[in-house]
N, C-alpha and C positions, 0 to 999 in steps of 0.2 A: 400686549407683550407678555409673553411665557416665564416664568421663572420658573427656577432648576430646581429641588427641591432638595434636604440633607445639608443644613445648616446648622452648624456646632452651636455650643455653648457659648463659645468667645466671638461667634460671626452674631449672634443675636445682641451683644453685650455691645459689641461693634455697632450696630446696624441700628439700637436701644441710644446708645450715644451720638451717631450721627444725626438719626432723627430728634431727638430729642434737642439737637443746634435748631433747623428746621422746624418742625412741628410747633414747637411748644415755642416759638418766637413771639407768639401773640402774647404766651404770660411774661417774657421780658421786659418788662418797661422800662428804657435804658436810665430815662429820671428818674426812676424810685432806684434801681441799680447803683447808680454813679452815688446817688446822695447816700446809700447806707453803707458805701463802703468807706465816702470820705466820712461818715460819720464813727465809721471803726475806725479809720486812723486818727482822726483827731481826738478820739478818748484814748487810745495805746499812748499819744504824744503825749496829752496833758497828762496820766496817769505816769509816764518816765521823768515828765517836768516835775510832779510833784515827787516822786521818790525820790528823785536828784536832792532838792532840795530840802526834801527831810534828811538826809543824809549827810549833806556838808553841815546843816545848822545845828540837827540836832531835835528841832521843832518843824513842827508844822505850822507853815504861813495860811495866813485865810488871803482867800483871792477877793478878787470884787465879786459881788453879786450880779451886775449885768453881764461878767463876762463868762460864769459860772455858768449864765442859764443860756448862755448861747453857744454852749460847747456841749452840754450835757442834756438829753432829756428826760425824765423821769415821772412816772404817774406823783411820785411823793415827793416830797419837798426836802431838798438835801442842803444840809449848810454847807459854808466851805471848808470845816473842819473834819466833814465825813466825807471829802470826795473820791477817797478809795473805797470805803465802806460802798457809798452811793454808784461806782464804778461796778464793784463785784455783785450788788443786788440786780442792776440792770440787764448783765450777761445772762443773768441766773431768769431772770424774771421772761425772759424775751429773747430767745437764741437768734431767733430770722432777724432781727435787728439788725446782729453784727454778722448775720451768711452775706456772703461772698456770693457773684456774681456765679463762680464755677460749680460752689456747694451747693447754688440753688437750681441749677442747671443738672447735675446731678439727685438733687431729692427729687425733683421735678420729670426727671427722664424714669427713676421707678416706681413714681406713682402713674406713669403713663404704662409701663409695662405689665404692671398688677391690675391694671383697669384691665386691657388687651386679656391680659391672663382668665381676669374673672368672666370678661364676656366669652371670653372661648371652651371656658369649662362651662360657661350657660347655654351654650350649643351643644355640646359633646353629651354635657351629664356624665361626663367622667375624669377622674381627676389625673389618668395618665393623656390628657389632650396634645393634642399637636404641635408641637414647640413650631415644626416648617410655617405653619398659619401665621403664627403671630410673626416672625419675618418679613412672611409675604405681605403680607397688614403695613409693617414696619418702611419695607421700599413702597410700596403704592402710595403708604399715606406723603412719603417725603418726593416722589414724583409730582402727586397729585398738589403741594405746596409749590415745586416747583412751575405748573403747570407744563410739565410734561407727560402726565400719565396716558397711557394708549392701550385702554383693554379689547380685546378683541374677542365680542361678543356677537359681533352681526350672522355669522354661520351657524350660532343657535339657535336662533329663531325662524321660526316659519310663518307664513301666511294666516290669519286668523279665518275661522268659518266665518261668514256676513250674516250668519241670523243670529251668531255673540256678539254684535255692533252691540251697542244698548244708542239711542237716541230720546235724546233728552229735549222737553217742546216747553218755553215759559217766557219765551222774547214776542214780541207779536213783530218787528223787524229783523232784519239780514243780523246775524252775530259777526261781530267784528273781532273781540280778540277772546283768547283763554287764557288761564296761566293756574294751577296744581301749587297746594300749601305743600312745603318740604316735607310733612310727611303723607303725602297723598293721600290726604283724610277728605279736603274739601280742594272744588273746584270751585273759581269765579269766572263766570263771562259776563262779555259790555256787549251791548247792540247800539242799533240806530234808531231805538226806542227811549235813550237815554237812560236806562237800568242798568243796575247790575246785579245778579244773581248768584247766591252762594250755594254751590249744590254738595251735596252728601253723596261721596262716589259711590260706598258701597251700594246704598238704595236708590239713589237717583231723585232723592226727594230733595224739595227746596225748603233750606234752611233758614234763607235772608233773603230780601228783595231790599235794595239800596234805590227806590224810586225818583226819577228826573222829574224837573216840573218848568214851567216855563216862565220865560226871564222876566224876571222883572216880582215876582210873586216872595213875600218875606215870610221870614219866619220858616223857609224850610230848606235845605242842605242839602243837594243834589248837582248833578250836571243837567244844562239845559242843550245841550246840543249833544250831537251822536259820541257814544263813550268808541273811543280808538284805543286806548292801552293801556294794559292792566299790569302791575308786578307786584311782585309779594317780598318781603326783605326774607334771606337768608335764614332766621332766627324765627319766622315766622309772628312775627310783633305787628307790621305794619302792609296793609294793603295801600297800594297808589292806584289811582285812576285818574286817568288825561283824555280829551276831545276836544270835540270841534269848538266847546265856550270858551277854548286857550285855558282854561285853570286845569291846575293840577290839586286832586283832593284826596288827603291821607283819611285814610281806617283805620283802627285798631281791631284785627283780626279776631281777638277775643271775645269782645266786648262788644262789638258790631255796632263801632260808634263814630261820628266823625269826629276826627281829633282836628285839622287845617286845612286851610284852603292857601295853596300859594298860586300868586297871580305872577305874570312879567313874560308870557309870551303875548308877542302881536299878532299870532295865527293859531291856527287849528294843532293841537300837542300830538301829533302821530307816533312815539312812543316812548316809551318808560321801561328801565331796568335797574336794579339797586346793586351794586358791587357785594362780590358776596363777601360775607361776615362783616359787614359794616351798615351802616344804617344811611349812605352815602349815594342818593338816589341822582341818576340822572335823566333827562328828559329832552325830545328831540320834538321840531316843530316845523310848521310847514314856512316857518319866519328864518328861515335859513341856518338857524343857529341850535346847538347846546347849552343846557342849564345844566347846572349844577345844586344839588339841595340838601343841607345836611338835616335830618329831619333829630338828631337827638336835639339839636337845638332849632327845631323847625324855624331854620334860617335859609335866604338864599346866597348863595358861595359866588359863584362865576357863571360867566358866558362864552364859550367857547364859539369863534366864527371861522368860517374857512369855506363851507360849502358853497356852492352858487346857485342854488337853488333849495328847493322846498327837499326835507331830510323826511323819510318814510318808514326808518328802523332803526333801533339804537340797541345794541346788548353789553354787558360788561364781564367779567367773572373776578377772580381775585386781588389780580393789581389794574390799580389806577389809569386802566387804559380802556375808555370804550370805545366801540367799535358802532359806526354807523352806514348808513346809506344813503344814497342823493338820489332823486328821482330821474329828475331829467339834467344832471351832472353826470351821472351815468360813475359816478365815481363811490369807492368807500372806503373810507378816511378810519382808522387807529388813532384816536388821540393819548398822547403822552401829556396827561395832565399838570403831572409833576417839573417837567422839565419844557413845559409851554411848547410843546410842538405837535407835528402830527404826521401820518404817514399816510401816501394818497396810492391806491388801486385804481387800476383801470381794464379793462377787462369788456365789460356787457356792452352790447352796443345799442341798448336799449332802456326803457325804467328798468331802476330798481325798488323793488317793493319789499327783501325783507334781508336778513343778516342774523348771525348767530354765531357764536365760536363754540368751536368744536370742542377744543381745549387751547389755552394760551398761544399756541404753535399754528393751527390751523383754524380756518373757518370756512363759513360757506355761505352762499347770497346767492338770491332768486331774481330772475328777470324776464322782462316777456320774451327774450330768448335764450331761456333753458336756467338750470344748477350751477353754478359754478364751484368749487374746491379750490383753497385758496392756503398759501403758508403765507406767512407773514414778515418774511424775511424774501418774497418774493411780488413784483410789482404784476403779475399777470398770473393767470389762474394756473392750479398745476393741473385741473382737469375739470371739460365742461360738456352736459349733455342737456336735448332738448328734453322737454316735459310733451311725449306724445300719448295720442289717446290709442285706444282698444283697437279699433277701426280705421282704417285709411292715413294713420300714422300721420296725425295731422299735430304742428308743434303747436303749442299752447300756452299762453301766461300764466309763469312760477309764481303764484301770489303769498305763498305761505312758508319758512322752510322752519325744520328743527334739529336739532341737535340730540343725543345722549350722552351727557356732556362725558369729555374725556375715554370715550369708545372711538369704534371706528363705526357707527351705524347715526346715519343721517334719513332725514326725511324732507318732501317736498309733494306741495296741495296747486291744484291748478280747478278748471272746472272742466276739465275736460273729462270726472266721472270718476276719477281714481284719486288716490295717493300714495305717491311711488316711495317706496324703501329703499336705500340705497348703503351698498357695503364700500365703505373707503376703502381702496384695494393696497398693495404692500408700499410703504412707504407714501401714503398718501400722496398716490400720484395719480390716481384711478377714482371714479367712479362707478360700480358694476351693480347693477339691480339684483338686487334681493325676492321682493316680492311687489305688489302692487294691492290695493284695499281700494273696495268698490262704494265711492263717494261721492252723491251727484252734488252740484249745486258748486257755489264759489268754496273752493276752502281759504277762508282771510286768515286763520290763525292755527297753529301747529305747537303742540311740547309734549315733549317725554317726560312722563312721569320720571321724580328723581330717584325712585327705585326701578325701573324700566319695567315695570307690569304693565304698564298702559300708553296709550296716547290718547291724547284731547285733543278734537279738532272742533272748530268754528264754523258752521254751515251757512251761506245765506243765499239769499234769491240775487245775491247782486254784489261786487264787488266793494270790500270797505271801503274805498276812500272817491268812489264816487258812482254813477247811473249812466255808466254806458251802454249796457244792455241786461233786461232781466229777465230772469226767468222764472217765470211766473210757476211751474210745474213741481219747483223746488219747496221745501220745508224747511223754516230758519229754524234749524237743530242744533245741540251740544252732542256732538259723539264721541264717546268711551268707549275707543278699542283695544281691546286685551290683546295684549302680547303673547305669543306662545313659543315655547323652546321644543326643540327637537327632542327627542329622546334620545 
């Protein structure tokens, strides 16, 4: 979406306030909210009760001491003969105490503005910078809250040269997923080697190797069967890793440690994605069902059921609604976590193997026949093409799709040699090819870098989730292909 540019003073202040409802909702916490304002009126009360009464008597009454400290609170110790004294040091001492829900809403929207300010004169390096930026900044970020931001980026980019592929060789099995730390510093991928591997994008070197071992062996922390899916939390704190041992086992990104191991599926965990900005992990299993896992208190929450068969993709984004896929249900389900429900698609008339939302509004899901684009306010696709090869235009199984998140430029992996780029066309109604990227072997896993320089794809001799046919000619590779914009 375009914006106009030549925005006043007062549409910034406008746009600085509206967002500022929006945006900055994560620093309202309505219980700290509610309790300091009834905490301002209940000291304005007792402070009128007490003048009252100094004024008809003449003297000042002492209160009780229990009821003193339950009305009042104070670093220091106030009798009940100072409690106006002890009233006016507390305003004095501690102003956010007694702000107000709006005042804080207000300090908060121009400390958000002065951030915006300073980063934008840290790009300009001049101090008459762009008031329009920080606007445009202003509506995208309060879109992008709302989940409806829609940049239209895909007619930037062009097709990458194939001798800038870089491939990356350190699996001795088929690579099954990938997934890019939010600031696209490091990449991890799982194989069917039961490893995981932390790669350094810029160099290509291996960082960490999270080594599998086999069951039953103690004293050492790993996955024993083929790693299926990887997700990284939002904040960057927490890696997850899920397969075919059914456990699900957390990382700490930093520290490259294992922090838990949660058990409770009956089958193979086919995928994992964590809600962004929260630490609110969920995970899909070939046992028909969703988990729920809050890892600040590496607890398990819920089970979500509804599929009828074995689930192959699960993704989230900002609200409490994921998004998965059913194999041979041929269906993919929105769950409404909050209000116990769920909303079912139907569409493909074959497996589904993977899902992703585009942004809150739209998504897209792969199948062995073709892409589909999908709004979510609608039960059938708003547009669906096959995945054909170079040659004899032969259709192909979608095994892989991805997202940029809240653009309109989508991707989707098959092995048919390529990976197709695909531009959401006006009003995401359309699918129209962009370019195509020369990839032999299965692609199992696909993502866009969260800055969109790159994509990661997953190579293997053989598709993830099982041995129907292989190809032996292929190289189980990590490939980092750079993005390039038109001039």
């Amino acid at each position: 979406m375009m914006w106009k540019c030549g925005f006043n003073q007062c549409d910034l202040y406008h746009n600085t306030h509206v967002a500022a409802k929006t945006i900055m909702s994560s620093f309202f916490l309505p219980s700290k909210s509610k309790s300091r304002d009834k905490k301002a009126k209940k000291q304005q009360k007792l402070k009128k009760k007490q003048d009252g009464k100094t004024s008809a008597t003449g003297a000042k009454r002492k209160r009780r001491p229990e009821t003193f400290n339950e009305e009042i609170e104070s670093d220091s110790e106030v009798e009940g003969d100072d409690v106006r004294k002890g009233l006016t040091a507390l305003s004095s001492e501690d102003e956010y105490d007694v702000e107000t829900a709006p005042e804080k809403r207000l300090r908060l929207a121009k400390e958000y503005l002065s951030n915006l300010q300073e980063e934008e004169r840290a790009k300009t390096d001049d101090a008459d910078f762009d008031q329009d930026a920080i606007a445009h900044r202003l509506r995208d970020d309060m879109l992008e809250q709302a989940g409806r931001l829609q940049r239209k980026v895909a007619d930037k980019y062009i097709a990458p040269d194939p001798g800038d592929i870089r491939k990356l060789r350190g699996h001795r099995l088929p690579v099954t997923c990938v997934v890019a730390t939010p600031d696209d510093k490091y990449v991890y991928s799982g194989a069917k080697d039961c490893c995981i591997i932390k790669w350094l994008v810029e160099t290509g070197v291996k960082e960490v190797i999270f080594s599998g071992h086999r069951k039953g062996v103690e004293g050492v922390v790993g996955h024993t069967g083929h790693v299926l899916a990887l997700a990284v939390s939002s904040d960057g704190k927490f890696l997850a890793s899920g397969g075919q041992d059914r456990v699900v086992h957390v990382w700490d990104v930093k520290t490259n440690s294992h922090v838990h191991t949660f058990t409770g599926h009956r089958d193979t965990v086919s995928g994992l994605s964590f809600q962004r900005g929260t630490h609110e992990l969920f995970s899909c299993s070939f046992d028909r069902t969703l988990k729920v896992w809050n890892l600040d208190e590496m607890a398990y929450v819920e089970t979500l059921f509804g599929h009828q068969d074995s689930v192959s993709s699960i993704d989230c984004m900002l609200r409490e609604r994921p998004i998965s896929a059913g194999m041979n249900d041929r269906s993919v389900r929105i769950w409404k976590v909050a209000e116990e429900s769920q909303l079912v698609f139907h569409g493909h008339k074959s497996y589904i193997d993977a899902v992703r939302y585009v942004n809150d509004e739209y998504f897209i899901s792969g199948s062995q026949d073709g892409v589909a684009l999908w709004n979510v306010m609608k039960k059938k696709p708003m547009a669906t093409r096959p995945h054909t090869a170079h040659k004899g235009h032969t259709e192909h199984w979608v095994t892989a799709v991805a997202a940029y998140t809240n653009t309109d430029l989508v991707a989707s992996g098959s092995n048919d040699g390529q990976v197709c780029v695909w531009k959401c066309g006006e009003g995401f109604r359309s699918l129209e090819p962009c370019f195509s990227i020369p990839l032999n072997g299965f692609v199992n896993s696909l993502m866009f870098s969260h800055g969109g320089t790159f994509l990661v794809a997953a190579i293997g001799q053989e598709h993830r989730l099982g041995r129907w046919w292989t190809d032996k000619s292929v190289k189980n590779t990590i490939a980092i292909i750079p993005l390039k914009h038109s001039v």
